[in-house]
Structure formats: structure tokens, C-alpha cells
C-alpha positions as CSV (number, residue, x, y, z in Angstrom):
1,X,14.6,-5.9,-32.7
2,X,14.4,-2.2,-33.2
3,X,11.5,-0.2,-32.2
4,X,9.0,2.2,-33.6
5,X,9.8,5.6,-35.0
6,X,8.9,8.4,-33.0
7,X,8.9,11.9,-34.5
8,X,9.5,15.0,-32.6
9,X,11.3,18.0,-32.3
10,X,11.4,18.0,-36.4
11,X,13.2,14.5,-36.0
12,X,13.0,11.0,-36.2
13,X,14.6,8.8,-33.4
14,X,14.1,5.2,-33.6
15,X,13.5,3.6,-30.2
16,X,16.5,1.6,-29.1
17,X,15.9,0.8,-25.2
18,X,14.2,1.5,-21.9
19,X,16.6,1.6,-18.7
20,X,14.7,0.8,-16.1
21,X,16.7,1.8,-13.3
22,X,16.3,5.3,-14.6
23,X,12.7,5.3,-16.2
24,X,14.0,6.5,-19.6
25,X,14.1,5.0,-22.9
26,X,17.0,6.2,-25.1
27,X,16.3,7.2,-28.9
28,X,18.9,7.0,-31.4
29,X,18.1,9.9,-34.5
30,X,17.7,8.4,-37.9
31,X,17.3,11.3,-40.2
32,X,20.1,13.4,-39.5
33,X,24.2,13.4,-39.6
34,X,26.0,12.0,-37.4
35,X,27.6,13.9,-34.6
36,X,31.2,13.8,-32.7
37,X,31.7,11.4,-29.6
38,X,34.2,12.2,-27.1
39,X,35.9,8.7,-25.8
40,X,36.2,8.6,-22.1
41,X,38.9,10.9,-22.0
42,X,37.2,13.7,-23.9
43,X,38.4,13.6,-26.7
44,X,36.8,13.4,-30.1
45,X,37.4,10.2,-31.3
46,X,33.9,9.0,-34.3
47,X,30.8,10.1,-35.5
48,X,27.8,8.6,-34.6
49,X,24.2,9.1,-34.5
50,X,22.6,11.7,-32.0
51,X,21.2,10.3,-29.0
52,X,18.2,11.2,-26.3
53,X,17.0,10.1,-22.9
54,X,13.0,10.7,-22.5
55,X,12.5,10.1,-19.2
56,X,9.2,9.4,-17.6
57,X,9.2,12.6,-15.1
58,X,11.0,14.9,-17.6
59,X,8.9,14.3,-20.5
60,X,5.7,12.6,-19.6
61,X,3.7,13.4,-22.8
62,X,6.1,11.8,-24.9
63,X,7.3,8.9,-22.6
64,X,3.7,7.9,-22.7
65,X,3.6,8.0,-26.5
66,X,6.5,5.6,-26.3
67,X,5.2,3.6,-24.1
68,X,1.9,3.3,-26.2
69,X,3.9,2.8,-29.1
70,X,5.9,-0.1,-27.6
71,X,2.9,-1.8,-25.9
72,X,1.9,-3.3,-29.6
73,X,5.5,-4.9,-30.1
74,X,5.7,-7.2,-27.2
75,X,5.4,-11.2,-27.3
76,X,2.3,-12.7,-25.7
């Protein structure tokens, strides 16, 4: 199930998953064109959407607005 919306930074990123190990939920941009990917080998290879890590330490304000956000979409 994809998560909520978040704007910032003049975007909007939709929230696609928290990595635990890391602290981080990554954000996926849904309002703007795609951008190059480099395969493993670095070379460009597709376009896809942008990308972001929020990380808890890095960006508490808005980690905790995801978190808030995503508190509302759980099962009981």
C-alpha cells in the first residue's frame, strides 16, 4: 500500500518505506520528471523517479512529520 504525500522542498514525494536498520524512510517524487539511473556499473541505463532518504538524525523535523503521518495508516 503506498503511503501519504509529503510536501517539501517545492515537491511531493509519496512515502514508499522505512528501513529500519538505517532509521530512514525513503520518498519516491511524484510531481516531477523522471531522472537518469546508473546500473551497477555506472552507466546510465533508465529513467526513473527521484528518490530521498529522511533519516531520523539528519532530518528530525520532517522524519517526525512522517512518522505522524504514517501513525494513522497502520492495522489495529
Amino acid at each position: 500500500m503506498p503511503g501519504p504525500v509529503i510536501h517539501d522542498q517545492g515537491r511531493a514525494w509519496r512515502v514508499v518505506e522505512y528501513l529500519e536498520d538505517c532509521r530512514s524512510w525513503v520518498l519516491v517524487a511524484i510531481d516531477q520528471a523522471a531522472v537518469i539511473q546508473a546500473d551497477q556499473f555506472g552507466d546510465p541505463r533508465r529513467r526513473v523517479p527521484a528518490t530521498r532518504l529522511v533519516a531520523a538524525d539528519a532530518e528530525p523535523q520532517l522524519y517526525q512529520q512522517i512518522q505522524a503521518s504514517m501513525a494513522g495508516l497502520e492495522p489495529d
